[in-house]
PDB file of N, H, CA, C and O in Angstrom:
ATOM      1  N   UNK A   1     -21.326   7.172  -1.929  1.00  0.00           N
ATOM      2  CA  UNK A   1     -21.416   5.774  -2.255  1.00  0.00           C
ATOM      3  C   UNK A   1     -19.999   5.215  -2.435  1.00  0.00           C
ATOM      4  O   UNK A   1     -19.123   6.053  -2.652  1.00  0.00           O
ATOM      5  N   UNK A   2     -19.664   3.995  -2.379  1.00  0.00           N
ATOM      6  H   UNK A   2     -20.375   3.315  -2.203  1.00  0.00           H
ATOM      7  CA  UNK A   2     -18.323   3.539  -2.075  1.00  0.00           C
ATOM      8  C   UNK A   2     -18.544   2.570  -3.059  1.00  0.00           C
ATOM      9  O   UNK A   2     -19.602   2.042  -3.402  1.00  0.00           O
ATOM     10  N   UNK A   3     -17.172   2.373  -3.550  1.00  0.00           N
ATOM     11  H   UNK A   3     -16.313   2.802  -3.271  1.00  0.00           H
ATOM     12  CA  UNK A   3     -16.929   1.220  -4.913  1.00  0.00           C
ATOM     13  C   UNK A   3     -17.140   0.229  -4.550  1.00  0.00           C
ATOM     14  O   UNK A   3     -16.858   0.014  -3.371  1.00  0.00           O
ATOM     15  N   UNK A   4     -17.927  -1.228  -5.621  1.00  0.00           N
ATOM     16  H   UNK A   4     -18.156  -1.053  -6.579  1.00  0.00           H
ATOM     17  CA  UNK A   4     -18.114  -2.109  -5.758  1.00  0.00           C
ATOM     18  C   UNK A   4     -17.014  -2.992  -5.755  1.00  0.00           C
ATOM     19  O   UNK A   4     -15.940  -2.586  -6.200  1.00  0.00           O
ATOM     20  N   UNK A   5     -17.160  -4.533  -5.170  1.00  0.00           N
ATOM     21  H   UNK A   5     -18.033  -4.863  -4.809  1.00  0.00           H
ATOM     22  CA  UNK A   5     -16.345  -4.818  -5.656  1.00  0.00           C
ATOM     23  C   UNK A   5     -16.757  -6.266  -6.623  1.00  0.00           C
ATOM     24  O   UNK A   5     -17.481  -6.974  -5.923  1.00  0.00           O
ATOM     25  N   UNK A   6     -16.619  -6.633  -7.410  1.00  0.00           N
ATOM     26  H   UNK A   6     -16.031  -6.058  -7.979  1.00  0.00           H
ATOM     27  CA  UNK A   6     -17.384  -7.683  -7.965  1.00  0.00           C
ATOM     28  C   UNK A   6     -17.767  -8.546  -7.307  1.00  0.00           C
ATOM     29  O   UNK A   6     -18.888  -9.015  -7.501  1.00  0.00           O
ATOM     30  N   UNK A   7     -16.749  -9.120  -6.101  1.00  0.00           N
ATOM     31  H   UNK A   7     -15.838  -8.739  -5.943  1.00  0.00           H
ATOM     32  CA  UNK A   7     -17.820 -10.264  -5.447  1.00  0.00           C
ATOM     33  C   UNK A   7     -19.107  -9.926  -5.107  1.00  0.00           C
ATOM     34  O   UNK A   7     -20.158 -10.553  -5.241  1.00  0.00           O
ATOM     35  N   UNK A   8     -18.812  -8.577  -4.534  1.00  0.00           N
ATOM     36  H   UNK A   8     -17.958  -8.068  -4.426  1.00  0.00           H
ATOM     37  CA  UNK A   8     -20.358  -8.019  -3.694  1.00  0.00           C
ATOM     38  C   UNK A   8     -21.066  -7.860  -4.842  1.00  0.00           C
ATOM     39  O   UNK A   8     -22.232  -8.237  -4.720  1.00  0.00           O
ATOM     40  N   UNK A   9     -20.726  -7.358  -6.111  1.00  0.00           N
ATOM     41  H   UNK A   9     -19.779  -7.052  -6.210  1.00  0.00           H
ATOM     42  CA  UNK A   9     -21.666  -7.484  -7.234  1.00  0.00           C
ATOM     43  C   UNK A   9     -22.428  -8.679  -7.728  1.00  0.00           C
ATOM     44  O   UNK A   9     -23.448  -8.621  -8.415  1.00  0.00           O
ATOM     45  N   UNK A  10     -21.741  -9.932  -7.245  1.00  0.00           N
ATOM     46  H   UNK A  10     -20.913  -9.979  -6.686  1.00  0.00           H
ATOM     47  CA  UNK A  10     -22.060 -11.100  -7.342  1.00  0.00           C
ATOM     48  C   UNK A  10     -23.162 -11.702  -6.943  1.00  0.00           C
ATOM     49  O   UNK A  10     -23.962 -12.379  -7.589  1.00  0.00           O
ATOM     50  N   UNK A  11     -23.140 -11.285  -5.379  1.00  0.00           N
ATOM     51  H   UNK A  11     -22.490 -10.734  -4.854  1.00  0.00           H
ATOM     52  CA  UNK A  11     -24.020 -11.774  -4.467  1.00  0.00           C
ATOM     53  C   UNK A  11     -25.325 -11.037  -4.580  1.00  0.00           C
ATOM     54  O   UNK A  11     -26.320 -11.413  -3.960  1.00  0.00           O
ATOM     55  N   UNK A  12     -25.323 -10.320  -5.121  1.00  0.00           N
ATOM     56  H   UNK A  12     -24.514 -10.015  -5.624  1.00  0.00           H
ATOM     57  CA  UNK A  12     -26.979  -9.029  -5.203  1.00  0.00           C
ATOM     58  C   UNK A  12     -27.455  -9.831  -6.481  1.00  0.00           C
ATOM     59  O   UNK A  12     -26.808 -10.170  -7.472  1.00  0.00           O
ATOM     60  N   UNK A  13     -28.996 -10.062  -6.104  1.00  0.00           N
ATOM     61  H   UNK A  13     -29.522  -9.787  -5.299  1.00  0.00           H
ATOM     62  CA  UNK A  13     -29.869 -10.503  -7.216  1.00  0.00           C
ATOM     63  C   UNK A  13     -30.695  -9.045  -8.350  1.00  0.00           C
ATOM     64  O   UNK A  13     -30.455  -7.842  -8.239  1.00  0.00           O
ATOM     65  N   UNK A  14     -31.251  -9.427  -8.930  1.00  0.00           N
ATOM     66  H   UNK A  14     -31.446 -10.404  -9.021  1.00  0.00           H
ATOM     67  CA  UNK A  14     -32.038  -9.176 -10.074  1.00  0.00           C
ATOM     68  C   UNK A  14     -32.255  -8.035  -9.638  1.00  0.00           C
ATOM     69  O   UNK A  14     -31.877  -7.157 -10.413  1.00  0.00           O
ATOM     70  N   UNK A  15     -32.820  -7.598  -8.490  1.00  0.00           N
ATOM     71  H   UNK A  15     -33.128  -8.311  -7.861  1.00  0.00           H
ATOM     72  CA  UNK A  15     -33.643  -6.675  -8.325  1.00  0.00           C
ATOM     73  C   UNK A  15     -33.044  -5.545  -7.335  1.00  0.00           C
ATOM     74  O   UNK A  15     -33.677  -4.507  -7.140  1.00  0.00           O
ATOM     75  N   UNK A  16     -32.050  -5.741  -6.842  1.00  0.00           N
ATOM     76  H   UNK A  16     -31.536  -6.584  -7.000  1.00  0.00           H
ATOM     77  CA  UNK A  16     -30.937  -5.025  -5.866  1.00  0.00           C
ATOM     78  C   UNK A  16     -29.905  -4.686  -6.895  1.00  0.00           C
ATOM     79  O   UNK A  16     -29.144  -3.793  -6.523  1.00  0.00           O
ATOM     80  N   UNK A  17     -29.703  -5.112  -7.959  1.00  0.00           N
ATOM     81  H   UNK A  17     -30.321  -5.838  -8.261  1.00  0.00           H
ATOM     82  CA  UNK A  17     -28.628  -4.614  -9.319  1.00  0.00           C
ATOM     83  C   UNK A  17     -29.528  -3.331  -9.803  1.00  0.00           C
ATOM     84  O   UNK A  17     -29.040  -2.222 -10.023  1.00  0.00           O
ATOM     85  N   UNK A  18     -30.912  -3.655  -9.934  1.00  0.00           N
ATOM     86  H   UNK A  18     -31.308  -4.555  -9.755  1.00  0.00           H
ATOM     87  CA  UNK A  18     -31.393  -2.641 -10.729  1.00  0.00           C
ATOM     88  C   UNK A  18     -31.254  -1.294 -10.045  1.00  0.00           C
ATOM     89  O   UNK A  18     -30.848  -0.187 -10.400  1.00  0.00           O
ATOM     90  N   UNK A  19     -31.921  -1.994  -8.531  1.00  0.00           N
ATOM     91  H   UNK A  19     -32.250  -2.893  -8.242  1.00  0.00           H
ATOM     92  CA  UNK A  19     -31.922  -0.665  -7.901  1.00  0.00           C
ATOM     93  C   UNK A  19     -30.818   0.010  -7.229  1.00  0.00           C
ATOM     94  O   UNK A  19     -30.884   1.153  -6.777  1.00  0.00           O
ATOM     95  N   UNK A  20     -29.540  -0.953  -7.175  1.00  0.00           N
ATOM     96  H   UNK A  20     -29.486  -1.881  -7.542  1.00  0.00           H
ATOM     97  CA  UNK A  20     -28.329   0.421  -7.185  1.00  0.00           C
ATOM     98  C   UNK A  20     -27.362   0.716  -8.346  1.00  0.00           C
ATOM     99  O   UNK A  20     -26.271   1.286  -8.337  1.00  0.00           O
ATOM    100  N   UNK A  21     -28.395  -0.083  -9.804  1.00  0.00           N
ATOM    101  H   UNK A  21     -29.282  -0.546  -9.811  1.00  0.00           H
ATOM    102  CA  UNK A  21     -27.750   0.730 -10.938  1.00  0.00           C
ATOM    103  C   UNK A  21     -28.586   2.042 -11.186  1.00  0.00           C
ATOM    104  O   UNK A  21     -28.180   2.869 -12.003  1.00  0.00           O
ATOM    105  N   UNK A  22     -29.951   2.264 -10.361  1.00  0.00           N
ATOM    106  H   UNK A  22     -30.280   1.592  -9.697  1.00  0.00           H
ATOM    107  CA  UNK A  22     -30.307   3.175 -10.913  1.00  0.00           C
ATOM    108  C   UNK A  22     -29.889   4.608 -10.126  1.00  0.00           C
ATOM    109  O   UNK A  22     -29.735   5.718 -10.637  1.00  0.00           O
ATOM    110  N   UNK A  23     -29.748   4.192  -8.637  1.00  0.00           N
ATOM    111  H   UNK A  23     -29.873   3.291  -8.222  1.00  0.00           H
ATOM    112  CA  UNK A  23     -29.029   5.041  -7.695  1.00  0.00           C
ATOM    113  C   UNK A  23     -27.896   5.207  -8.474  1.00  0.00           C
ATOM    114  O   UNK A  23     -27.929   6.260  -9.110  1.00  0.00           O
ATOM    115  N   UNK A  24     -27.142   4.695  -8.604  1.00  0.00           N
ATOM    116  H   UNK A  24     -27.115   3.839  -8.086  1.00  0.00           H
ATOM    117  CA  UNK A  24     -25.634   5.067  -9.025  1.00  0.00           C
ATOM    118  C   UNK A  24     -25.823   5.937 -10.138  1.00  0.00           C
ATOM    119  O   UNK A  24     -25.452   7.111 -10.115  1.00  0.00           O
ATOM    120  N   UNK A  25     -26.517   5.282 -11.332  1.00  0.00           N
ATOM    121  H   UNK A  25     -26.819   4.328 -11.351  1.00  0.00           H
ATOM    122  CA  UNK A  25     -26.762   6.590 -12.337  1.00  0.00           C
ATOM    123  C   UNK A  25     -27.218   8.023 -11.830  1.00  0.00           C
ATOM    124  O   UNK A  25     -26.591   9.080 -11.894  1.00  0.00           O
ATOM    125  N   UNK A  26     -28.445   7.781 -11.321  1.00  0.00           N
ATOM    126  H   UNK A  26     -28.955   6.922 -11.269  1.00  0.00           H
ATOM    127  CA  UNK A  26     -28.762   9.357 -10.323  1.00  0.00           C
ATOM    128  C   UNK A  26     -27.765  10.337  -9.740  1.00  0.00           C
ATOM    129  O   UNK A  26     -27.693  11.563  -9.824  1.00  0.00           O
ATOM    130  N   UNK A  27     -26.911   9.306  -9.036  1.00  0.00           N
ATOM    131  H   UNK A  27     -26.969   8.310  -8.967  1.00  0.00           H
ATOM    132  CA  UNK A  27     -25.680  10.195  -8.643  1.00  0.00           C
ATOM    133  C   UNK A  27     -24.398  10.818  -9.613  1.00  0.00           C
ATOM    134  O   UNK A  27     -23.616  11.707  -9.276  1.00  0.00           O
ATOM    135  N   UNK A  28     -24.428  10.098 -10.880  1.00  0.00           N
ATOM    136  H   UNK A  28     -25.063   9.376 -11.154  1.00  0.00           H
ATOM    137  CA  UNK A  28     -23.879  10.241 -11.650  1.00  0.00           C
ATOM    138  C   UNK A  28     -24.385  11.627 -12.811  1.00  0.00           C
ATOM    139  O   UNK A  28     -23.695  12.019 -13.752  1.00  0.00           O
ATOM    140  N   UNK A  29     -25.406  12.037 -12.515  1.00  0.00           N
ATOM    141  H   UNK A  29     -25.966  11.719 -11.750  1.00  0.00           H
ATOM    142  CA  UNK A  29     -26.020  12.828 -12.983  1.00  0.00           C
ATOM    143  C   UNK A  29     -26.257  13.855 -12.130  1.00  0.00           C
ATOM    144  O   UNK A  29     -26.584  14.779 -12.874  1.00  0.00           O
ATOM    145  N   UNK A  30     -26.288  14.279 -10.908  1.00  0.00           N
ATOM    146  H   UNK A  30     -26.023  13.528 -10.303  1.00  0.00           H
ATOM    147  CA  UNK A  30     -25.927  14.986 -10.321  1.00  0.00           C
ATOM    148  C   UNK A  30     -24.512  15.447 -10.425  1.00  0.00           C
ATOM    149  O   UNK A  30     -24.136  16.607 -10.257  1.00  0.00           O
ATOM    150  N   UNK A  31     -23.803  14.468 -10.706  1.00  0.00           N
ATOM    151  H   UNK A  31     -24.109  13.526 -10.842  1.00  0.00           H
ATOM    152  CA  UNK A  31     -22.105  15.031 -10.605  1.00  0.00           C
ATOM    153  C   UNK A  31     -21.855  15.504 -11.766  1.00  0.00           C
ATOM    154  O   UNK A  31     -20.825  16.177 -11.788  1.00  0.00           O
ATOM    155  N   UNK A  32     -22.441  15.407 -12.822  1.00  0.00           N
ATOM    156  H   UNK A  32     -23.278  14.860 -12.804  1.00  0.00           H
ATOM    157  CA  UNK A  32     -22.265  15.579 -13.901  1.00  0.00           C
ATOM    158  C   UNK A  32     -22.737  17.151 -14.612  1.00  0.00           C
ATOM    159  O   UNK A  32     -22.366  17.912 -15.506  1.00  0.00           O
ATOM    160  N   UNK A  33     -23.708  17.056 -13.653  1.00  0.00           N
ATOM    161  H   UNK A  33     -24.009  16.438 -12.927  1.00  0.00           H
ATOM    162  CA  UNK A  33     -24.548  19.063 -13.621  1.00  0.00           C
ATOM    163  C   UNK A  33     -23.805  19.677 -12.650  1.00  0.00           C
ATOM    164  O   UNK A  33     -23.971  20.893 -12.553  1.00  0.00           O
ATOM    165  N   UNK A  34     -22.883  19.053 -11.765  1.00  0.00           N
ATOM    166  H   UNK A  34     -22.748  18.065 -11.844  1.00  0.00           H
ATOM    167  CA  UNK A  34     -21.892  20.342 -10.979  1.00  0.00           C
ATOM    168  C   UNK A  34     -21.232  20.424 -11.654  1.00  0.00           C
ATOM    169  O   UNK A  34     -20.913  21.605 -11.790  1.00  0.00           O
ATOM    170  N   UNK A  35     -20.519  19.520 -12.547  1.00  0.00           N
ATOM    171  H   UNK A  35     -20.778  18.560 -12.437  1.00  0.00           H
ATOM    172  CA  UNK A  35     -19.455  19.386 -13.578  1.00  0.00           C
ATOM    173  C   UNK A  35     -19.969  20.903 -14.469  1.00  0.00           C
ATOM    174  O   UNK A  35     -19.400  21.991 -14.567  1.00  0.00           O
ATOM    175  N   UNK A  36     -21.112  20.471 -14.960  1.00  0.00           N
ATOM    176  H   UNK A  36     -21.574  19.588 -14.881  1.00  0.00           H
ATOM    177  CA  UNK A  36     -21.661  21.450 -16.031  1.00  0.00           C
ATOM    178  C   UNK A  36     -21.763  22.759 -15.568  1.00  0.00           C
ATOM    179  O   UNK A  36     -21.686  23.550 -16.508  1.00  0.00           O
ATOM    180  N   UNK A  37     -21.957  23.480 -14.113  1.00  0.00           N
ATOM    181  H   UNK A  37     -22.020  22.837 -13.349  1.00  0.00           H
ATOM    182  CA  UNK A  37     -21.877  24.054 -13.472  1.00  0.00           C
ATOM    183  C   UNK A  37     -20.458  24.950 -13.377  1.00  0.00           C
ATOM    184  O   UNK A  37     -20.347  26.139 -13.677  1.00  0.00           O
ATOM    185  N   UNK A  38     -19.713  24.319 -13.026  1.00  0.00           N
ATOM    186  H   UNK A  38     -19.803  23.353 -12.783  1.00  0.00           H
ATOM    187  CA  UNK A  38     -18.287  24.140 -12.501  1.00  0.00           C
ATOM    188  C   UNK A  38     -18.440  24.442 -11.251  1.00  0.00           C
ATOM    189  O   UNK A  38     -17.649  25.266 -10.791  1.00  0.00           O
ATOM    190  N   UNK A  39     -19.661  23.775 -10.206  1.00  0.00           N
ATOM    191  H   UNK A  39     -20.304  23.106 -10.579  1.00  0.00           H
ATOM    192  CA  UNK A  39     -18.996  23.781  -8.913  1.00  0.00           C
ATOM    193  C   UNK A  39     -18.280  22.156  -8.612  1.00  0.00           C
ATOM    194  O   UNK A  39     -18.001  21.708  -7.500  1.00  0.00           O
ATOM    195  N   UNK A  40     -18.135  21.626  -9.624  1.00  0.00           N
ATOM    196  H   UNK A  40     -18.362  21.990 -10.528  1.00  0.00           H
ATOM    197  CA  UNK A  40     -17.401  20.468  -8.840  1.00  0.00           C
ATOM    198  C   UNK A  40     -16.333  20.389  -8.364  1.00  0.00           C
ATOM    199  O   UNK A  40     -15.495  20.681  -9.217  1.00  0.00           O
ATOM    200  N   UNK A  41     -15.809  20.095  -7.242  1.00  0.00           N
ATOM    201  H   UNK A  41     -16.489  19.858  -6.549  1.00  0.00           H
ATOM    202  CA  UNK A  41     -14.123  20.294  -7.202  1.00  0.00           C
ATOM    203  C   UNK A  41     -13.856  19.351  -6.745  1.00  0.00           C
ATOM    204  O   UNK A  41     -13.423  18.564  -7.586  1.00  0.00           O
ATOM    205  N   UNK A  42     -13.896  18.783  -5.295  1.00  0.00           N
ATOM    206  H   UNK A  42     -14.248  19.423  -4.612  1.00  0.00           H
ATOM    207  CA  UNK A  42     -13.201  17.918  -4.522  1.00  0.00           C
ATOM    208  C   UNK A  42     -13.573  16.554  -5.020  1.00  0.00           C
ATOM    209  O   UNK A  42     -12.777  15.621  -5.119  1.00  0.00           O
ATOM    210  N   UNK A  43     -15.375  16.497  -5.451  1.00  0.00           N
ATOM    211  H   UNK A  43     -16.021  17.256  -5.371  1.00  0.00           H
ATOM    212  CA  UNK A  43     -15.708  15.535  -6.370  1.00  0.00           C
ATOM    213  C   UNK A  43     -15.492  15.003  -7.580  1.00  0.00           C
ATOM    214  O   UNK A  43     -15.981  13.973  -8.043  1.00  0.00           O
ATOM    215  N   UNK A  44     -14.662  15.825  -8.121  1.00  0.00           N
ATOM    216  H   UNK A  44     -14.264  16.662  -7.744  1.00  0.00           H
ATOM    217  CA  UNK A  44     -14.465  15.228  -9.797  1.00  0.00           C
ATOM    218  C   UNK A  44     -13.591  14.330  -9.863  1.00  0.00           C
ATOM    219  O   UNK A  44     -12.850  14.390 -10.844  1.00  0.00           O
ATOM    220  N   UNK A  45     -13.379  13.243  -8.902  1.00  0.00           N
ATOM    221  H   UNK A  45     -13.982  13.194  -8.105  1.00  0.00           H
ATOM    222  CA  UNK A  45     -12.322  11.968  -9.286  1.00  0.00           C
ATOM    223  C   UNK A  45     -13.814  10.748  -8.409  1.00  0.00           C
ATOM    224  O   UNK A  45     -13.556   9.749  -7.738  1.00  0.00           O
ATOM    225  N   UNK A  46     -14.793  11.108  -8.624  1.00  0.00           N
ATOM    226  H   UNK A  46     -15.002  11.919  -9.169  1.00  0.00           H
ATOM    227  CA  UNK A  46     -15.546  10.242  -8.525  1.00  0.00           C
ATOM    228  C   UNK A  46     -16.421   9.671  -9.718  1.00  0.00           C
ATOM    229  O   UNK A  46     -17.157   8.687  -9.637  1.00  0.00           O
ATOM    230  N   UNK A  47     -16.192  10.545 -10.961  1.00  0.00           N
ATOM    231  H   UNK A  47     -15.595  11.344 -11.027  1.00  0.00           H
ATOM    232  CA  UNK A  47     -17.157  10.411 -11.899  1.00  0.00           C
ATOM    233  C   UNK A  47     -16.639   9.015 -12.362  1.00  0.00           C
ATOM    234  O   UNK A  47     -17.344   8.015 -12.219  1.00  0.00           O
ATOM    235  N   UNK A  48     -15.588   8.970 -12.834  1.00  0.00           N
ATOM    236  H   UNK A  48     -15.016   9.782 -12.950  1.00  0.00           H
ATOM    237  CA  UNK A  48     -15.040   7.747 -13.429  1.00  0.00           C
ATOM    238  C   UNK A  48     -14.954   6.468 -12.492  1.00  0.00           C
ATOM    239  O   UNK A  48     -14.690   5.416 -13.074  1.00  0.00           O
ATOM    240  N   UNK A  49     -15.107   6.428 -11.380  1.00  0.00           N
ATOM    241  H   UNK A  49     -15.322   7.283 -10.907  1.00  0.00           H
ATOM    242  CA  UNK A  49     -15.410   5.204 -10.913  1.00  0.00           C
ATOM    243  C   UNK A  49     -16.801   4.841 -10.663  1.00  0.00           C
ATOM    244  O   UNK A  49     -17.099   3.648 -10.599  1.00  0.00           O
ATOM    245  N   UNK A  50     -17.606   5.672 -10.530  1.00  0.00           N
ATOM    246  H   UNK A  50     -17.364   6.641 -10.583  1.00  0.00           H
ATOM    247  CA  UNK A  50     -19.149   5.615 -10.725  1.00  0.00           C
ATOM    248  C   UNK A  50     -19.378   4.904 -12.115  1.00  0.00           C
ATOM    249  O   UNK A  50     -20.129   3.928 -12.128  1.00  0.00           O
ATOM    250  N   UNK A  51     -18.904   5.239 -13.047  1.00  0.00           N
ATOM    251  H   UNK A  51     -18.294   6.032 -13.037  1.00  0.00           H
ATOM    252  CA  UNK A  51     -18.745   5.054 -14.067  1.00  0.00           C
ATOM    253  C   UNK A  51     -18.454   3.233 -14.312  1.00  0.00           C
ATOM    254  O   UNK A  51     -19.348   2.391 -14.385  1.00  0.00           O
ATOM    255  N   UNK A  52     -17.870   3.131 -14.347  1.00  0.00           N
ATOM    256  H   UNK A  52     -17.144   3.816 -14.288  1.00  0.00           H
ATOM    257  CA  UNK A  52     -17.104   1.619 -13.956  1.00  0.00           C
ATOM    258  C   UNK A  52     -17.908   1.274 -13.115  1.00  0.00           C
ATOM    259  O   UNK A  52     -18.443   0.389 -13.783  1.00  0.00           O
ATOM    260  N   UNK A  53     -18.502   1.255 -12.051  1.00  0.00           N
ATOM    261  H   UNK A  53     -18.067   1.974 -11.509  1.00  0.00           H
ATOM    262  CA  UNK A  53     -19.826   0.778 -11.255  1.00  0.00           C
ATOM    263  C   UNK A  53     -20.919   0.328 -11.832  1.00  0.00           C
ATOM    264  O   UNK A  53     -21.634  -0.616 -11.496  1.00  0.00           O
ATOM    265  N   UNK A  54     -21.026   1.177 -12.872  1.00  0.00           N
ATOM    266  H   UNK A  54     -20.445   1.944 -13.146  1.00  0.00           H
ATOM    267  CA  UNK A  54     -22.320   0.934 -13.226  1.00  0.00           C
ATOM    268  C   UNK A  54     -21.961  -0.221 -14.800  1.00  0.00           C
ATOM    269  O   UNK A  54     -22.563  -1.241 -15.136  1.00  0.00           O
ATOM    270  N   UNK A  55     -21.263   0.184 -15.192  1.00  0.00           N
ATOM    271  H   UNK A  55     -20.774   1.012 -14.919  1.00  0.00           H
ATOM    272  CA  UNK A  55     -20.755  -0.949 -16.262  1.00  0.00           C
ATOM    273  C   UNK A  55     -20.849  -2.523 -15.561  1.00  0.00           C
ATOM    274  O   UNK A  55     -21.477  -3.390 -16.167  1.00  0.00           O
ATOM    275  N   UNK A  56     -20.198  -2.828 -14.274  1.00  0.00           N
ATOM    276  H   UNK A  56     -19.687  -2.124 -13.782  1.00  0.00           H
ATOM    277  CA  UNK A  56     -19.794  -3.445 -13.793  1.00  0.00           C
ATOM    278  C   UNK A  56     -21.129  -4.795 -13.147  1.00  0.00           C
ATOM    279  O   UNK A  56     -21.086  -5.993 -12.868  1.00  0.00           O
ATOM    280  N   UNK A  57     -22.536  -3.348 -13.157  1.00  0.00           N
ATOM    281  H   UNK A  57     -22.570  -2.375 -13.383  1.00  0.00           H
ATOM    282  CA  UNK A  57     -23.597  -3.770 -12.474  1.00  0.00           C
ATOM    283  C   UNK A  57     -24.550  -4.074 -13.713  1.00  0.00           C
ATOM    284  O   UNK A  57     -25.306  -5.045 -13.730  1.00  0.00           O
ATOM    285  N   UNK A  58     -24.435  -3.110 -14.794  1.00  0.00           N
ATOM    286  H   UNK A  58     -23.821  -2.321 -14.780  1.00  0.00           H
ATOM    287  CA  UNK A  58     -24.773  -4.024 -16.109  1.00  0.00           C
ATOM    288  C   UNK A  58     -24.429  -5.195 -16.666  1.00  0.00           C
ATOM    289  O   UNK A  58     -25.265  -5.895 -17.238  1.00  0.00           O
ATOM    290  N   UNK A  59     -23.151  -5.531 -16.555  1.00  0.00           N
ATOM    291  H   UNK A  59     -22.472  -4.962 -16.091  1.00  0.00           H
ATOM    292  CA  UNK A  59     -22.830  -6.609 -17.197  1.00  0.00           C
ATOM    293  C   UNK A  59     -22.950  -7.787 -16.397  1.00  0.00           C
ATOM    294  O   UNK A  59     -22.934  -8.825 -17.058  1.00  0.00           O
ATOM    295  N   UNK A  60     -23.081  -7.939 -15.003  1.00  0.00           N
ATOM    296  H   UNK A  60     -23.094  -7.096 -14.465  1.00  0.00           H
ATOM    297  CA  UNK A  60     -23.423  -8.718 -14.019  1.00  0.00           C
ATOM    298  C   UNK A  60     -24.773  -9.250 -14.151  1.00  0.00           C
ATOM    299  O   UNK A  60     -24.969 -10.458 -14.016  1.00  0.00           O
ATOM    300  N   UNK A  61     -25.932  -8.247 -14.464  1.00  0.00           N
ATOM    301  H   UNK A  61     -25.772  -7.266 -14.574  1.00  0.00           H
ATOM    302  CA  UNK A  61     -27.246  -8.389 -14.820  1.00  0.00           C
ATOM    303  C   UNK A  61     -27.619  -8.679 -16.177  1.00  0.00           C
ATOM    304  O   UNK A  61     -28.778  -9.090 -16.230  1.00  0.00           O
ATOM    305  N   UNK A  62     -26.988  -8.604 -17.408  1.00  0.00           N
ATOM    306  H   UNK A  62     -26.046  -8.271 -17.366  1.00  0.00           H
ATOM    307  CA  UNK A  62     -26.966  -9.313 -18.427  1.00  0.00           C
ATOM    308  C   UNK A  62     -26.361 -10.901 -17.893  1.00  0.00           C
ATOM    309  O   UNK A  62     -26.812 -11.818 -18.579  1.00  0.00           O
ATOM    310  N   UNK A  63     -25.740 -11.182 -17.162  1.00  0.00           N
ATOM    311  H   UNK A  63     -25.373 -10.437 -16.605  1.00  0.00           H
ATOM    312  CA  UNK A  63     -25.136 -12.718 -17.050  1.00  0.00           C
ATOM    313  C   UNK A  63     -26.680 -13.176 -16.454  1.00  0.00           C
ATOM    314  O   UNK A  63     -27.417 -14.093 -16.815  1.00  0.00           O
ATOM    315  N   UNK A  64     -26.846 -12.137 -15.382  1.00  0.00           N
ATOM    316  H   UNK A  64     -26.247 -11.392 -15.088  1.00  0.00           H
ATOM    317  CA  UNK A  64     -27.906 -12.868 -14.921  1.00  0.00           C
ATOM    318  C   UNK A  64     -29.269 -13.753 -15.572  1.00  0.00           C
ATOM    319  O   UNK A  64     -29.864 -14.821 -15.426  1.00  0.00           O
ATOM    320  N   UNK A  65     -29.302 -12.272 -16.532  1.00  0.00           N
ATOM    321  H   UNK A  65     -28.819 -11.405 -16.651  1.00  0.00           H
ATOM    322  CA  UNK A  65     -30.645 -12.833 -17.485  1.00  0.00           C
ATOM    323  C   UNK A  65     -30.265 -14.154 -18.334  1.00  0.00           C
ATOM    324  O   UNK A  65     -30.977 -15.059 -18.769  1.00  0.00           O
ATOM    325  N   UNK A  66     -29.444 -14.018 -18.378  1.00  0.00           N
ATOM    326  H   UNK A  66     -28.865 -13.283 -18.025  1.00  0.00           H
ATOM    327  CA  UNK A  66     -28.954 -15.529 -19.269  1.00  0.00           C
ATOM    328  C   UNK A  66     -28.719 -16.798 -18.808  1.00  0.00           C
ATOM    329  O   UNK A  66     -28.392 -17.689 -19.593  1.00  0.00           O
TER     330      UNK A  66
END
């Protein structure tokens, strides 16, 4: 999955936020059990921008509701 960038966060409604905040978490939880694992390697500079993705797609969808 490739980083957001807020405009494109912009343009996605109600229901396209949910569903690639919930993808993004999923993947984030996968990376997180190789982590726990220790097979992660080449992947572990993705956690933290996943991370920030999903902040990014929450707080977009709180504006929304309001």
């Amino acid at each position: 999955m490739t980083r957001l960038s807020m405009k494109t966060i912009r343009e996605m409604n109600e229901k396209d936020l949910r569903d690639r905040i919930q993808e993004t978490q999923s993947e984030l939880v996968k990376l997180k059990m190789e982590g726990a694992k220790g097979t992660l390697r080449k992947n572990s500079g993705k956690i933290k921008p996943l991370k920030r993705d999903i902040a990014r797609m929450m707080t977009r969808l709180t504006e929304v509701k309001k």
